[in-house]
Chimera marker file (.cmm) of the C-alpha trace (Angstrom):
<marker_set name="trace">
<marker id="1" x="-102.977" y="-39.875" z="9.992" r="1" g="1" b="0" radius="0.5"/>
<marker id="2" x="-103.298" y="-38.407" z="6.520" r="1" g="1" b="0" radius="0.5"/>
<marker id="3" x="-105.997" y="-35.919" z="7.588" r="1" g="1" b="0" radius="0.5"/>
<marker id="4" x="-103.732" y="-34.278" z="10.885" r="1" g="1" b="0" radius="0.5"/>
<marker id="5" x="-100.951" y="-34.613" z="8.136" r="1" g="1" b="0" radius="0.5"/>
<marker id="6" x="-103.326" y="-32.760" z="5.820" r="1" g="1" b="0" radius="0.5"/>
<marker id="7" x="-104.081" y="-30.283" z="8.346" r="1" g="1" b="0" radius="0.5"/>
<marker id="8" x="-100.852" y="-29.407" z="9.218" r="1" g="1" b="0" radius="0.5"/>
<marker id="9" x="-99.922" y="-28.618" z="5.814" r="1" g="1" b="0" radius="0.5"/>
<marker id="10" x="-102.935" y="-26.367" z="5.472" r="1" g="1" b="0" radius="0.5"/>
<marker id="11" x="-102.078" y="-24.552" z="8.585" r="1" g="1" b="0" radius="0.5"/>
<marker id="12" x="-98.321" y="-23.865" z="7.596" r="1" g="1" b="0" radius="0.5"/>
<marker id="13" x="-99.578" y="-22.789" z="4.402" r="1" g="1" b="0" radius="0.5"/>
<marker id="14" x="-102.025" y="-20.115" z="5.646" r="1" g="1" b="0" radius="0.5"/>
<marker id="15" x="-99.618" y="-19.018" z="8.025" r="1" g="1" b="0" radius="0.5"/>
<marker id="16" x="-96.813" y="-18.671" z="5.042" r="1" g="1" b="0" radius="0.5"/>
<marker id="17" x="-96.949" y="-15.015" z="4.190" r="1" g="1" b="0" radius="0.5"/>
<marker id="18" x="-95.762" y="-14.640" z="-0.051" r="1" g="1" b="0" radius="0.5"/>
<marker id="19" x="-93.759" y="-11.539" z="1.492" r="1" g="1" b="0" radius="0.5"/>
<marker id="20" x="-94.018" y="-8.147" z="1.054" r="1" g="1" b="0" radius="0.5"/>
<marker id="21" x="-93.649" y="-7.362" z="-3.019" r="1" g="1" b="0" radius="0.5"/>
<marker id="22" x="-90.638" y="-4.954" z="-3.666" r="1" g="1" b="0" radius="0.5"/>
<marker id="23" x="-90.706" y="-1.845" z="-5.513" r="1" g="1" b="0" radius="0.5"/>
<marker id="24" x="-88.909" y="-1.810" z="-9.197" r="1" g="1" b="0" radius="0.5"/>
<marker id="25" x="-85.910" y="0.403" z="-8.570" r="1" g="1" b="0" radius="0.5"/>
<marker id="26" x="-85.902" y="4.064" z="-9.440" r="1" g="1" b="0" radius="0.5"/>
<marker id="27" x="-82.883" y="5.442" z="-10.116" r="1" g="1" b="0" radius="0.5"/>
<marker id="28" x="-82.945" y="7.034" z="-13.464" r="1" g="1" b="0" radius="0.5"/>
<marker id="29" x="-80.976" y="5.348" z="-16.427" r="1" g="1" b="0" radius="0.5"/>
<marker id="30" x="-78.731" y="8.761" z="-16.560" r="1" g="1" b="0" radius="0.5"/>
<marker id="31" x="-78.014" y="8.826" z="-13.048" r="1" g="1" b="0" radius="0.5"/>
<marker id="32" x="-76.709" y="4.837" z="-13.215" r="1" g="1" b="0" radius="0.5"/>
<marker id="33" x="-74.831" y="6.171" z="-16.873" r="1" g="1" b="0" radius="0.5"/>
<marker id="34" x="-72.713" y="8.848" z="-14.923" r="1" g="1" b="0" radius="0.5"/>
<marker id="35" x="-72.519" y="6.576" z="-12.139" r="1" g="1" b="0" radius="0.5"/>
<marker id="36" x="-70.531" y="4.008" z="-14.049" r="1" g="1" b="0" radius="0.5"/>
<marker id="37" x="-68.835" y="6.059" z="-15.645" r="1" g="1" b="0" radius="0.5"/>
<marker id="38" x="-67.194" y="7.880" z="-12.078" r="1" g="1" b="0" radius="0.5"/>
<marker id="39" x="-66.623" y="3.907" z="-11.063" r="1" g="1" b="0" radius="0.5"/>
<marker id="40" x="-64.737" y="3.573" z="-14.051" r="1" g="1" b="0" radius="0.5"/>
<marker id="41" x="-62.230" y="6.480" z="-13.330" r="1" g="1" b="0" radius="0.5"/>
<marker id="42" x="-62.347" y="4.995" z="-9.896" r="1" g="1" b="0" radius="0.5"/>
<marker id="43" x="-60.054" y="2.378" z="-7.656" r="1" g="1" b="0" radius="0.5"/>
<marker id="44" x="-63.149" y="0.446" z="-6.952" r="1" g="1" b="0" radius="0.5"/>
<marker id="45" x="-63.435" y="-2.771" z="-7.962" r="1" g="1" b="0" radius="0.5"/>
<marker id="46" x="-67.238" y="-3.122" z="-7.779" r="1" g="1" b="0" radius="0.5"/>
<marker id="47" x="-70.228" y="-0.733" z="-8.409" r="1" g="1" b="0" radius="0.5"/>
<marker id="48" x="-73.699" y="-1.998" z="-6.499" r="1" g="1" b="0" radius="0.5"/>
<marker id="49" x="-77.051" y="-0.588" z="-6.315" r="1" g="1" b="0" radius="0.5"/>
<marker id="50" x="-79.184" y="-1.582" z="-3.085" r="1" g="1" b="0" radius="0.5"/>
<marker id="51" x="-82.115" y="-1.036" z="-1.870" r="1" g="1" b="0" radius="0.5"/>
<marker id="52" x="-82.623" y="-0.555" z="1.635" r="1" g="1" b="0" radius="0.5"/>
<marker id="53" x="-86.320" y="-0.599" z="3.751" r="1" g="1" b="0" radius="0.5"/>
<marker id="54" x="-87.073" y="1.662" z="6.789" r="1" g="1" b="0" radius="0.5"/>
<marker id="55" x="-85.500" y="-0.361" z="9.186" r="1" g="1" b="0" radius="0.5"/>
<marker id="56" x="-82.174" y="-0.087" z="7.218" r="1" g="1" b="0" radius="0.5"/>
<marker id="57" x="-81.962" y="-3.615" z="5.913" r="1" g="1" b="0" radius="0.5"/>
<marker id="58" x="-80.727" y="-4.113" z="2.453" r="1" g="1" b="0" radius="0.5"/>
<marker id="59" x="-83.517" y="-6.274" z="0.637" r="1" g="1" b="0" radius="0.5"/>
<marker id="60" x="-82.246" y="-5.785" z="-2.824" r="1" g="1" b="0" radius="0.5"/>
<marker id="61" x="-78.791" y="-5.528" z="-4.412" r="1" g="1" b="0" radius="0.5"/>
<marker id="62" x="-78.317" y="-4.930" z="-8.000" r="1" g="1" b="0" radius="0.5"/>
<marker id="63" x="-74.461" y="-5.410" z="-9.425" r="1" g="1" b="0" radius="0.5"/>
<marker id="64" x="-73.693" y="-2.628" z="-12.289" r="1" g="1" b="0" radius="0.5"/>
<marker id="65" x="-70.403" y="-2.833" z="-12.997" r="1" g="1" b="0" radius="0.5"/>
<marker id="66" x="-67.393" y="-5.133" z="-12.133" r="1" g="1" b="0" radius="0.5"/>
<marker id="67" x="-63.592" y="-4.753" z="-12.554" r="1" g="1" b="0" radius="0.5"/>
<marker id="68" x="-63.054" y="-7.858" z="-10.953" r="1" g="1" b="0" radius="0.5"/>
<marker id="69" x="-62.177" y="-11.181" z="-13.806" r="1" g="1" b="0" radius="0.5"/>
<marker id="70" x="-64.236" y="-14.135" z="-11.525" r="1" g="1" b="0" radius="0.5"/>
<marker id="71" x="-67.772" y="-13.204" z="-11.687" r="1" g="1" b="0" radius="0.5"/>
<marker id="72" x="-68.139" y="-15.933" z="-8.938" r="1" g="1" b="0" radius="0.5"/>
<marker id="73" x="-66.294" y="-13.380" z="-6.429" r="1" g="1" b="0" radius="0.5"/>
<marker id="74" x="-68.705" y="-10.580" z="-7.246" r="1" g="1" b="0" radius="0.5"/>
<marker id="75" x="-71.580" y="-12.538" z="-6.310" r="1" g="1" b="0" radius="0.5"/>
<marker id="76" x="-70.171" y="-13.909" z="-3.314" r="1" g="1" b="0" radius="0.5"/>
<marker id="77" x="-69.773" y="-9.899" z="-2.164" r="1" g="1" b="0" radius="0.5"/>
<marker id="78" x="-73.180" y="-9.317" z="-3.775" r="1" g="1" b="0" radius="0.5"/>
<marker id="79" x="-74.669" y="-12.011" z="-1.692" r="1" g="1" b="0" radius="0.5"/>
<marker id="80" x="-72.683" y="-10.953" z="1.570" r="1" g="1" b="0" radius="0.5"/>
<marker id="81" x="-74.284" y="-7.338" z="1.197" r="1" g="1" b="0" radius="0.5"/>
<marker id="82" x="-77.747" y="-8.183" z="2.161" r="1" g="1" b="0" radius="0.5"/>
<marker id="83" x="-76.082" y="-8.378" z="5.898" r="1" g="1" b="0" radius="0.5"/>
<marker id="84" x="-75.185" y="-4.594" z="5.460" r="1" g="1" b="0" radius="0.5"/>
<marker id="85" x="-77.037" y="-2.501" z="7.967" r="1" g="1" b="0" radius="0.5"/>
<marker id="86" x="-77.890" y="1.160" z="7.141" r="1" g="1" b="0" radius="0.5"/>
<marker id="87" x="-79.342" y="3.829" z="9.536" r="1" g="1" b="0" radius="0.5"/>
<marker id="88" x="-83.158" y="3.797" z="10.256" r="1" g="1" b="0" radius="0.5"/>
<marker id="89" x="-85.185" y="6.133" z="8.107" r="1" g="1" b="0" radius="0.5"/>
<marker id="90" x="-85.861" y="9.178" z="8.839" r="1" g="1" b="0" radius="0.5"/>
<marker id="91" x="-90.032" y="10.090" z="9.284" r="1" g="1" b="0" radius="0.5"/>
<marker id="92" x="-90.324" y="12.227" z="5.636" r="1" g="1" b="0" radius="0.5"/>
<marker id="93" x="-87.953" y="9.476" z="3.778" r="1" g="1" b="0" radius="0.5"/>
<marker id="94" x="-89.590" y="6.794" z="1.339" r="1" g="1" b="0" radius="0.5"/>
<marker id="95" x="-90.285" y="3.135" z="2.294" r="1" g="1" b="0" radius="0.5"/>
<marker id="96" x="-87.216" y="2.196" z="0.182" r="1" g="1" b="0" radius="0.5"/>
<marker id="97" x="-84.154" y="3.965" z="-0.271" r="1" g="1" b="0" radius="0.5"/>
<marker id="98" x="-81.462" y="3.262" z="-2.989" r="1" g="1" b="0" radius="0.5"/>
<marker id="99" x="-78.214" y="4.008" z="-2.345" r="1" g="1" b="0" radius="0.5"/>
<marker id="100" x="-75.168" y="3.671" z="-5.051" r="1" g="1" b="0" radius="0.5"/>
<marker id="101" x="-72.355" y="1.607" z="-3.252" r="1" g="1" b="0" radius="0.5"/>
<marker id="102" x="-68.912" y="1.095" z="-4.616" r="1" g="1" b="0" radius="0.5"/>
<marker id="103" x="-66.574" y="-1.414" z="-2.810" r="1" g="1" b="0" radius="0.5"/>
<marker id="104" x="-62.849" y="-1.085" z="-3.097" r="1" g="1" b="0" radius="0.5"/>
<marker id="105" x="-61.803" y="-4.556" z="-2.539" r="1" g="1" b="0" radius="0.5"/>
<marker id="106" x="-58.649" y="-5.469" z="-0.696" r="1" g="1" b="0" radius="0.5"/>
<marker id="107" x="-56.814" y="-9.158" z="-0.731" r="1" g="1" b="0" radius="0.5"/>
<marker id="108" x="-54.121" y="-9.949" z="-0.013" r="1" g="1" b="0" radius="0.5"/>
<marker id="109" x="-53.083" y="-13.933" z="-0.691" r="1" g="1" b="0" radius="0.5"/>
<marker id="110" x="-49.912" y="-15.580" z="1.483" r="1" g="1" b="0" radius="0.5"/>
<marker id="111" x="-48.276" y="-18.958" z="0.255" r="1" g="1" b="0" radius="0.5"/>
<link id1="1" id2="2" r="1" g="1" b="0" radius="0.2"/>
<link id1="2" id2="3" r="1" g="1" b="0" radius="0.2"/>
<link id1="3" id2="4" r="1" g="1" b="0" radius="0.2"/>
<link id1="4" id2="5" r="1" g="1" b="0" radius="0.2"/>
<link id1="5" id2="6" r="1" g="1" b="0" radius="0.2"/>
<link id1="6" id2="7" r="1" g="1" b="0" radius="0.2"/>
<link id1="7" id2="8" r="1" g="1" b="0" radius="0.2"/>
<link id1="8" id2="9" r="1" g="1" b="0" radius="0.2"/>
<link id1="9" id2="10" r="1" g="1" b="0" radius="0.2"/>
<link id1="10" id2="11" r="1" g="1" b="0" radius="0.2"/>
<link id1="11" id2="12" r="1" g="1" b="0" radius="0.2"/>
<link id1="12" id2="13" r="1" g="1" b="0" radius="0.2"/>
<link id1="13" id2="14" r="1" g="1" b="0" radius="0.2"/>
<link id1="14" id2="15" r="1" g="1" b="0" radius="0.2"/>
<link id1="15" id2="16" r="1" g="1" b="0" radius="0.2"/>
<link id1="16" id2="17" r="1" g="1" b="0" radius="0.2"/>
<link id1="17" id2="18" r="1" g="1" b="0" radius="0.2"/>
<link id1="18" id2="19" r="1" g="1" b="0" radius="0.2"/>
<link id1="19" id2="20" r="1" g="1" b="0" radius="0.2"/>
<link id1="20" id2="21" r="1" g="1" b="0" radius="0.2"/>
<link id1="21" id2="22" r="1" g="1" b="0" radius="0.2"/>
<link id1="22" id2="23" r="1" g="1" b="0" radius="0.2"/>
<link id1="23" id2="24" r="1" g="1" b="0" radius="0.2"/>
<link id1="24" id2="25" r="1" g="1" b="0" radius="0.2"/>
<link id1="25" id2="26" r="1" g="1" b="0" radius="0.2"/>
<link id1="26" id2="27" r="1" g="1" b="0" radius="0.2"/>
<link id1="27" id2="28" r="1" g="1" b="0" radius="0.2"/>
<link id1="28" id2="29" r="1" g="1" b="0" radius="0.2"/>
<link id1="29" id2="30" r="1" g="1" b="0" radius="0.2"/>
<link id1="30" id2="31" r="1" g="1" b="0" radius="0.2"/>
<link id1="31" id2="32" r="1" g="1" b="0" radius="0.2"/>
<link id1="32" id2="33" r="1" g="1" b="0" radius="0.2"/>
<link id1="33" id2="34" r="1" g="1" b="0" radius="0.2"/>
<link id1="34" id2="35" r="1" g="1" b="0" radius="0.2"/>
<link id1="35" id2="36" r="1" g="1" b="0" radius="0.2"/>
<link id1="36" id2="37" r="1" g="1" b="0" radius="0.2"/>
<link id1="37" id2="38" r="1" g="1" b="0" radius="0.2"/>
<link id1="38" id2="39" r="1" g="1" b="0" radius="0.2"/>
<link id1="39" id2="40" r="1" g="1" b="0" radius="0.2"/>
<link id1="40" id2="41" r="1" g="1" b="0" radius="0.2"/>
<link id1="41" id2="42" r="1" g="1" b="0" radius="0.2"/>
<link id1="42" id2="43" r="1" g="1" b="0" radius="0.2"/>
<link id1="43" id2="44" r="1" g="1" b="0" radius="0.2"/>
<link id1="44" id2="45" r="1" g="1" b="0" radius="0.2"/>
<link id1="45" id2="46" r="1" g="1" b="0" radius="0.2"/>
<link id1="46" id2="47" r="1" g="1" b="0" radius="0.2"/>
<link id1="47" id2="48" r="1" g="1" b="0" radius="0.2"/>
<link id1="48" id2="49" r="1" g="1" b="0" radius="0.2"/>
<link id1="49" id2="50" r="1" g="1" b="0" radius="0.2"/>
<link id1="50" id2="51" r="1" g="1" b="0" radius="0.2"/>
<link id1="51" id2="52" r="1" g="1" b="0" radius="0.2"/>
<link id1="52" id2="53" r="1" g="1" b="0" radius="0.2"/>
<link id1="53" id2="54" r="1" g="1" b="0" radius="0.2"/>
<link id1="54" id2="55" r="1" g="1" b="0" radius="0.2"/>
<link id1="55" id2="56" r="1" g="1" b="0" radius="0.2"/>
<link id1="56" id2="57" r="1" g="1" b="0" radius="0.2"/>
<link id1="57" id2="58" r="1" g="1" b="0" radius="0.2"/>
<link id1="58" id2="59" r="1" g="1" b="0" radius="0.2"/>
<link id1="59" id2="60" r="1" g="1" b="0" radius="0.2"/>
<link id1="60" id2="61" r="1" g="1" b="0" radius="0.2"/>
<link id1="61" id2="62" r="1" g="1" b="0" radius="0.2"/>
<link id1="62" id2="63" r="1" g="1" b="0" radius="0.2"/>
<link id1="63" id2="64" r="1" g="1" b="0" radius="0.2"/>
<link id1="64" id2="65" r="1" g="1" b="0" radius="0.2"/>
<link id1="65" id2="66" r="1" g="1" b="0" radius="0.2"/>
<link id1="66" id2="67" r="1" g="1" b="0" radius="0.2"/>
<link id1="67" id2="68" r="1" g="1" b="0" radius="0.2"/>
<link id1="68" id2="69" r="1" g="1" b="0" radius="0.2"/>
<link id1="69" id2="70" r="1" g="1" b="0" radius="0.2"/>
<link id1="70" id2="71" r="1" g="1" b="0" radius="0.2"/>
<link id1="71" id2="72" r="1" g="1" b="0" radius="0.2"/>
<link id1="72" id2="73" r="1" g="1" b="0" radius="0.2"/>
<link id1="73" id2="74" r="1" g="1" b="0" radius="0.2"/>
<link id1="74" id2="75" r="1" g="1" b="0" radius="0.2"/>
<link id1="75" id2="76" r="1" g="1" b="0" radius="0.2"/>
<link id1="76" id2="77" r="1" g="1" b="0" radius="0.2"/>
<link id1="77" id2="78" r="1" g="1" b="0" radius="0.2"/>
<link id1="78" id2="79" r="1" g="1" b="0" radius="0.2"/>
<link id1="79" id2="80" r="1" g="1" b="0" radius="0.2"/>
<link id1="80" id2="81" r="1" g="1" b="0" radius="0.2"/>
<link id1="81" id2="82" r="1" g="1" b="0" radius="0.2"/>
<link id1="82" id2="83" r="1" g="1" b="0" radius="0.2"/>
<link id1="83" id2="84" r="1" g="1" b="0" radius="0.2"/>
<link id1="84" id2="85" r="1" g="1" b="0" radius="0.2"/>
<link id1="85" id2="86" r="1" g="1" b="0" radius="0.2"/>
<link id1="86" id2="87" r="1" g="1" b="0" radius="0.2"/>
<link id1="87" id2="88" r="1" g="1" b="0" radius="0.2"/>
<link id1="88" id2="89" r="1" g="1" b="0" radius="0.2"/>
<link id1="89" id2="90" r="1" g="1" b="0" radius="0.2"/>
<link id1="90" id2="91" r="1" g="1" b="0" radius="0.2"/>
<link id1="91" id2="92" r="1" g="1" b="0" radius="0.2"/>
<link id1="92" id2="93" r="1" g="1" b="0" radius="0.2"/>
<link id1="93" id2="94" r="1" g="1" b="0" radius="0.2"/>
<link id1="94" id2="95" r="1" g="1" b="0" radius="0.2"/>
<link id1="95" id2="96" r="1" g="1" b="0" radius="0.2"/>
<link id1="96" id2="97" r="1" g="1" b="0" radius="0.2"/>
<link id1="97" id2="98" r="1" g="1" b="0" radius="0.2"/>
<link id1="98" id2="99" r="1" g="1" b="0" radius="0.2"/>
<link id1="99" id2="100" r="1" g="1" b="0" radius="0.2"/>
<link id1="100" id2="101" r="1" g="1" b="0" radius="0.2"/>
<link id1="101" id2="102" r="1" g="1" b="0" radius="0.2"/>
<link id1="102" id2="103" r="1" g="1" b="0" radius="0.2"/>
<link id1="103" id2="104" r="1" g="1" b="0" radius="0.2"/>
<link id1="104" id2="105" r="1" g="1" b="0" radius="0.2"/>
<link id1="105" id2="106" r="1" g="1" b="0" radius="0.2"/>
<link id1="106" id2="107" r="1" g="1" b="0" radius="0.2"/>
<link id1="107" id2="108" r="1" g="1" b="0" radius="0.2"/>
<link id1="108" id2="109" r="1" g="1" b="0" radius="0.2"/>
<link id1="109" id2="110" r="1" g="1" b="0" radius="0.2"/>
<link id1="110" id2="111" r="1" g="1" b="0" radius="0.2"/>
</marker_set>
């Protein structure tokens, strides 16, 4: 019993891939300065930074800035934007693409 167990385990493990490591992001600290400073003048409520593969999924978000008061709610849209599709890259573009995304939140709360 313990050895099947033991082989299973072994099995799943070599058939585990660690994933594919992600590049460190590249926008320039000057680009992401002026950046927060144009969401500042801005109605958006939160500034992002994501990077997005060749198939268009987003497989890292970064939050820069938030005008919101409950950090909790900018996760919850930070977590919600790995869902985000994007359009498939084109042949000459990189791996990974970063895109700056602002989101202009609107609630609206009935009693």
């Amino acid at each position: 019993m313990n050895n099947a167990l033991m082989a299973l385990v072994l099995m799943a493990a070599a058939g585990a891939s660690a994933g594919e490591a992600l590049p460190d992001w590249r926008s320039s600290d000057e680009s992401l300065f002026e950046a927060r400073k144009e969401f500042a003048k801005s109605d958006a409520e939160l500034l992002f930074l994501l990077m997005v593969n060749r198939q268009g999924d987003v497989v890292k978000v970064k939050l820069l800035k938030s005008k919101l008061d409950n950090d909790r709610s900018a996760m919850m849209f930070r977590k919600h934007l790995y869902s985000a599709k994007f359009k498939v890259a084109k042949p000459k573009e990189p791996d990974y693409r970063e895109f700056l995304y602002p989101m202009d939140i609107k609630t609206t709360v009935e009693y």
